[in-house]
C-alpha positions, 0 to 999 in steps of 0.5 A, spaced: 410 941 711 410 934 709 405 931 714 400 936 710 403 934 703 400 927 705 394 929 709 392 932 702 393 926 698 390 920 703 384 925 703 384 926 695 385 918 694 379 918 698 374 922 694 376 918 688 376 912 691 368 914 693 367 916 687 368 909 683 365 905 688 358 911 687 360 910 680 358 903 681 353 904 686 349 908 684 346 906 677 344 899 681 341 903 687 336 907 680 334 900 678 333 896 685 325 900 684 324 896 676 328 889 678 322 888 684 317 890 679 320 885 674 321 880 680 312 881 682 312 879 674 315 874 674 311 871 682 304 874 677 306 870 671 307 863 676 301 864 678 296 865 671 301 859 669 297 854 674 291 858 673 291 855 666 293 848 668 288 847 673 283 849 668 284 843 665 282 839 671 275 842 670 275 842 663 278 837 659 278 831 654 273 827 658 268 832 660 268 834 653 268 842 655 275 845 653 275 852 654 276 856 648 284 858 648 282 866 646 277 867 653 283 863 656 288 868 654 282 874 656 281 871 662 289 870 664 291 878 662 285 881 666 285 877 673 293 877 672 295 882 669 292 889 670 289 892 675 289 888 681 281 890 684 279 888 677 272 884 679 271 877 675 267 878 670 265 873 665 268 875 658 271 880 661 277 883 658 284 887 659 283 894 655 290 898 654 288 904 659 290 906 665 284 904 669 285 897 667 292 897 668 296 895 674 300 902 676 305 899 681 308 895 674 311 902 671 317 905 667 321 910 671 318 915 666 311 913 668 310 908 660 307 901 662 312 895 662 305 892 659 304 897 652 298 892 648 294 887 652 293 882 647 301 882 644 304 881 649 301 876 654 300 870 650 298 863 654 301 856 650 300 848 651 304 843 652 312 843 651 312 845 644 308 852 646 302 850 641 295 855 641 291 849 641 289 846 647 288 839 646 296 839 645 298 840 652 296 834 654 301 828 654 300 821 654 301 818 661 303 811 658 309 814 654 315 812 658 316 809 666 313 807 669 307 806 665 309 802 659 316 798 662 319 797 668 324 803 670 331 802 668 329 795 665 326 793 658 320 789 661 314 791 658 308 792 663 300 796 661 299 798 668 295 805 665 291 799 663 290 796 669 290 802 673 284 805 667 289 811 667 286 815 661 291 815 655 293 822 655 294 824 663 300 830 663 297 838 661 302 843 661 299 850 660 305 856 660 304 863 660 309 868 657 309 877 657 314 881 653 316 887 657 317 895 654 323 898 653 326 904 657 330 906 653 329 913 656 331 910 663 337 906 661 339 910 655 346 911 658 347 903 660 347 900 653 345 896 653 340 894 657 336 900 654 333 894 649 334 887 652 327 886 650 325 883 656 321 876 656 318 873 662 315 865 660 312 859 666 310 854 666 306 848 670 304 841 669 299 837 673 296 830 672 289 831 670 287 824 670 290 822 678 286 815 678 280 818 681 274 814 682 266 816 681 263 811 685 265 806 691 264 801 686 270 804 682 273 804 688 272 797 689 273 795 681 280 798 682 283 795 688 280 788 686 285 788 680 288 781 681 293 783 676 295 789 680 292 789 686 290 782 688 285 785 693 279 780 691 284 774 693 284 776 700 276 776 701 276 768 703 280 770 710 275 776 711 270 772 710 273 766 715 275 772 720 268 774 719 265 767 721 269 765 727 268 772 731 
């Protein structure tokens, strides 16, 4: 009798320890769908933050040509965040409908985790976040090495002797807000309302000591303050005459 006693007891010390750890398990394996839908969000938005930086490599300061912030912002929610086979078009936008959306970024009661286009997805320059292109450029002489020596208090004008244009550094950075599911989640309290934001950035050197021309190239390598090429022009030329 005994032995039956405890067969039933280490059965039932099973089941409840089966069911704390399902208690725990379960709602994690519920929401394994939507967190691999925040992380392709999170991948998406990476990119349409390098697509508005390097935008500034083709429209600049220099050439005079900066693309207008509101068709940035168009061009950034309907190639990056709706429907996927989206042809580009030019002044094209995202429209909030299903045949413009992207149907894989969905809550489990089938609401868009993107709810308005124009709200949610925001594009910002430089490092306050400002809606003003041109503010997302930093000067390449501010701090090392361009205007002192590295660790030092010894003044230098290298961006001069370089012809490195004063502002160099763009930042562009993207940010999407994401829509509650509250019906989903409304047993995880919560996480029915964390209010979701998603936000990157990228900066690149716009200006990277190109040159125009071979004569550039020449001009630049021939700086006897930086790079004292010209004064290796006597030996080549003796070289030159001996052979």
């Amino acid at each position: 009798m005994s032995r039956r006693l405890k067969a039933a007891h280490t059965s039932g010390q099973a089941l409840t320890e089966f069911l704390v750890v399902a208690l725990a398990l379960v709602p994690l394996f519920l929401l394994m769908p939507m967190i691999a839908k925040y992380q392709d969000l999170v991948h998406q938005t990476q990119m349409a933050s390098r697509y508005v930086a390097f935008d500034a490599s083709a429209r600049n300061e220099w050439q005079n040509s900066w693309k207008d912030p509101g068709q940035l912002a168009g061009e950034v929610r309907r190639r990056f965040y709706s429907n996927p086979d989206a042809p580009i078009k030019t002044n094209d936008t995202a429209g909030n409908f299903d045949a413009h959306r992207n149907l894989f970024w969905r809550g489990p009661t089938d609401e868009p985790l993107i709810a308005d286009f124009d709200k949610d997805v925001s594009i910002s320059f430089g490092e306050a976040r400002s809606a003003s292109r041109p503010d997302g450029l930093k000067s390449a002489k501010d701090g090392d090495p361009f205007n002192k020596i590295g660790g030092t208090d010894v003044s230098t004008n290298i961006a001069d002797q370089l012809s490195l244009k004063a502002n160099g550094i763009f930042s562009g950075n993207v940010s999407v807000k994401l829509a509650n599911t509250p019906d989903f989640l409304k047993s995880y309290q919560p996480f029915d309302k964390i209010d979701l934001a998603i936000t990157r950035h990228t900066s690149l050197v716009v200006n990277g000591w190109d040159a125009d021309s071979p004569g550039k190239v020449v001009e630049r390598i021939d700086s006897k303050l930086l790079v004292p090429g010209s004064l290796l022009r006597p030996i080549a030329s003796v070289s030159s005459c001996r052979a």
